[in-house]
Each structure stands twice: as C-alpha cells, then as structure tokens.
N, C-alpha and C positions, 0 to 999 in steps of 0.2 A: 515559298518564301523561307529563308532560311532563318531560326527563330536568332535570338540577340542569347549571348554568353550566358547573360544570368537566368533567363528562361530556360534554358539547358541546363545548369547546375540543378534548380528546382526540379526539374523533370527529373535529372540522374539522382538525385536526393530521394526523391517517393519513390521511384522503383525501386533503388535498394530499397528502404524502408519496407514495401509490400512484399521482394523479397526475402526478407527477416520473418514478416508476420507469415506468412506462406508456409514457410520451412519448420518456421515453432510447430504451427500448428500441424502436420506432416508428421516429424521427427521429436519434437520435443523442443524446449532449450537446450538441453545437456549437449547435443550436437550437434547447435551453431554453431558453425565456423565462417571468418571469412572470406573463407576459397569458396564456402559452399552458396556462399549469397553471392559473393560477387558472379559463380557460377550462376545463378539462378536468374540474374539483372543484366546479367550479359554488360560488364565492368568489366575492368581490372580490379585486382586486393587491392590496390594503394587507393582506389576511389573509393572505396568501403570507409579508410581509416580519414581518407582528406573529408569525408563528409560526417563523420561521425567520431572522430579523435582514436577509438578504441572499442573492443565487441560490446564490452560497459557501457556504451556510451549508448551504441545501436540498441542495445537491449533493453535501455532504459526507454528508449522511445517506444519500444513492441511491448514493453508492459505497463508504459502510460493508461491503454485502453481499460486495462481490467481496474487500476486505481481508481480511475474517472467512471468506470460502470461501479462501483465497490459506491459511489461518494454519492451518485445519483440515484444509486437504490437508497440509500441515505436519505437523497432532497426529498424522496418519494414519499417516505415513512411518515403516518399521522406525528408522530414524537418529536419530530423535527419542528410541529406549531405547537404544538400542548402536552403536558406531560403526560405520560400514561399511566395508568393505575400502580403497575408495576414497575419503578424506575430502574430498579436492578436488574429482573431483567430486561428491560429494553436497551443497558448497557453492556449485557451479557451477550445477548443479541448483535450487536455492535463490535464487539471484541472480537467473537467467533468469526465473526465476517472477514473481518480483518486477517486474522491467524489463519483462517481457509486460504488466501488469495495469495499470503506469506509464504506457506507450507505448502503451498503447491508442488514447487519443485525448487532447490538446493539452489540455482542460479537465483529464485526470485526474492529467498530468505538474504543468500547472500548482500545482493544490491541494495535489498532494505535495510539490511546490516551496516551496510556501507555508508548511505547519506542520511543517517541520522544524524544530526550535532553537527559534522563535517563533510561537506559535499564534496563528491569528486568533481574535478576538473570538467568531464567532458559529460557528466551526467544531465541528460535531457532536465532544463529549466521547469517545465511543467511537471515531470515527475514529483522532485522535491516539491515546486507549488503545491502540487495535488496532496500529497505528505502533510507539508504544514498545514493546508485546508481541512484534511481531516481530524487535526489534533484541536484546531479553532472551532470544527463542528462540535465535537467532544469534550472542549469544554464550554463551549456555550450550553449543553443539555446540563452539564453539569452547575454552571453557574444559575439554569431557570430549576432547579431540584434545588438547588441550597438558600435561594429567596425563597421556594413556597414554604407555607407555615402550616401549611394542613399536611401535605401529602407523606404519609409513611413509606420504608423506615426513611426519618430524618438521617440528611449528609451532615457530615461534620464543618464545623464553621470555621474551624481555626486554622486552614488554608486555602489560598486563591483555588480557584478552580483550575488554572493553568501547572501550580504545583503536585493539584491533584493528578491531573493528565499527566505529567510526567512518571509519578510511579505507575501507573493503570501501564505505561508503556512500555515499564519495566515486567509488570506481569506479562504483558503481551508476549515481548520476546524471551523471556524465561520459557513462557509455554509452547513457544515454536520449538525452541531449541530441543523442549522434553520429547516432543511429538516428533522433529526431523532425526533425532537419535536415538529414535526408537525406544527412548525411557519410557514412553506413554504412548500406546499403538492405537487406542480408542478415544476419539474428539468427544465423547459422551463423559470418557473420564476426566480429561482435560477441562471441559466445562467448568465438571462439578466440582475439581481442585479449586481451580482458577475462581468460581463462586465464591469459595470461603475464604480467601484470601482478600478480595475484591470486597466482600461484606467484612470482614477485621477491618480493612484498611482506610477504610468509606464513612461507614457509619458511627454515627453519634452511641458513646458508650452509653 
C-alpha cells in the first residue's frame, strides 16, 4: 500500500533527523554537513533545508535531547521538592551542568548564543521551550530559598527571582565564554570563580 504524502514527509523528516544524531555522534558537530546527512538518509540537500529551514535549525533538534536529559536530571533532583541544606551549592550544581552541556562543543555554545532574548527563525520550538523551562525551574528554586526564613545564607529580597535568573545567566555565559577561549582551562577553576561571584550577587549583605 503505498503510504499518503504526509506519512512520507514524517518518515523523510526522522530519517534526516537520525541522520544528524548519527553523524554528531560519529564525527562530532563541527562536521555536519548537509551533503553529509542528506548522504546518510539517502535524500537530496534541498530535503535537509525543506524539512529543517537551515543546519541551525537541524541542529537545534539533535541537541533538543541533551537539554531535555540536562532538565530531567533536574526533575530528578531531591531540590527540585525541598530545599537542600546547601542552596548555593545546589545552584552551583545546576549552573555547572548547564555550562558542561553549553561547552561542549563551539556549535552548542553558539546556538545557545543564538536564542537567547531572540529566536531564530527555523530553531526547533522545543529547544527554546526547554531553554525557557529551565530558566522557570531556576527560579522557581530561587523563589522557594528567598520565602524560607530559616535556611542559610539568606537570598537577597529586593529582586524577583526571575531578575535574579537573569544575571546567574549572565554569569553562565561569561563563564562559557572563559572556558571555550581558553581563558579558563579547568571547570574546578571556573566553578570556584563563578562561586564568588554568584555569592556577591545572591546574598543578603
């Protein structure tokens, strides 16, 4: 039986797609190409770009996975229901994760670069979703630390939590940037930077 138009687009759609994740995992990012998937999925290049806009676009979808495993090690985490003893680090924890997944490789930095504030055009919808999701996880921990009255050190009160997340995002990609150009070659230094910074800018003088 011969399947109906849009059954076959789906179809031609996941096979590029798996050959994208195929070839990352193989070769890397850095030498996607779309000669080299569509090679891979047995296409044409122009069915690469008709299904995915641009390699941006495809790309965003092969690294959908690691954001969504990054969020779900997240839901995983006791801290996600109750504070934890140490809320610094457990947002320390949280950060690094993040900067690992960023820093991975120079296309992943980039794209994160990219749909912050301004989305591209062909960037896979869930990506950005997953993006904003984790900034709304991030301050939600933030916002159950600045109600508790007990737990030390005390967060500062005199901005949302949401304002807060935004500078912590600023730390973030300042410390990619240190790490991807070599300013900073050890994630142990980077931490302990990024620590101090994170405690100036957090806590209650």
């Amino acid at each position: 039986m011969t399947r109906k138009p849009q059954q076959r687009s789906i179809a031609t759609r996941a096979r590029v797609l798996q050959a994208a994740r195929d070839l990352s995992l193989k070769n890397g990012l850095e030498g996607l190409t779309a000669e080299a998937v569509a090679g891979e999925a047995g296409v044409a290049k122009g069915t690469v770009f008709s299904h995915f806009g641009d390699m941006d676009g495809l790309l965003s979808h092969v690294l959908l996975e690691r954001l969504e495993a990054l969020r779900a090690g997240e839901a995983d985490s006791p801290a996600r229901q109750t504070l934890p003893q140490d809320p610094v680090e457990a947002l320390m924890q949280r950060m690094m994760a993040l900067i690992a997944v960023i820093t991975d490789s120079p296309t992943i930095l980039r794209l994160f670069l990219d749909n912050i504030g301004v989305t591209k055009a062909n960037c896979a919808e869930e990506f950005v979703e997953t993006l904003d999701a984790l900034d709304a996880d991030l301050a939600a921990f933030l916002a159950m630390w600045q109600a508790s009255a007990d737990l030390q050190p005390a967060l500062r009160k005199d901005r949302l939590p949401s304002e807060l997340v935004d500078g912590l995002i600023a730390f973030m990609i300042h410390g990619a940037i240190l790490f991807k150009s070599h300013q900073i070659t050890d994630m142990a230094i980077l931490e302990a930077r990024l620590r101090r910074h994170v405690e100036a800018f957090l806590l209650e003088a």
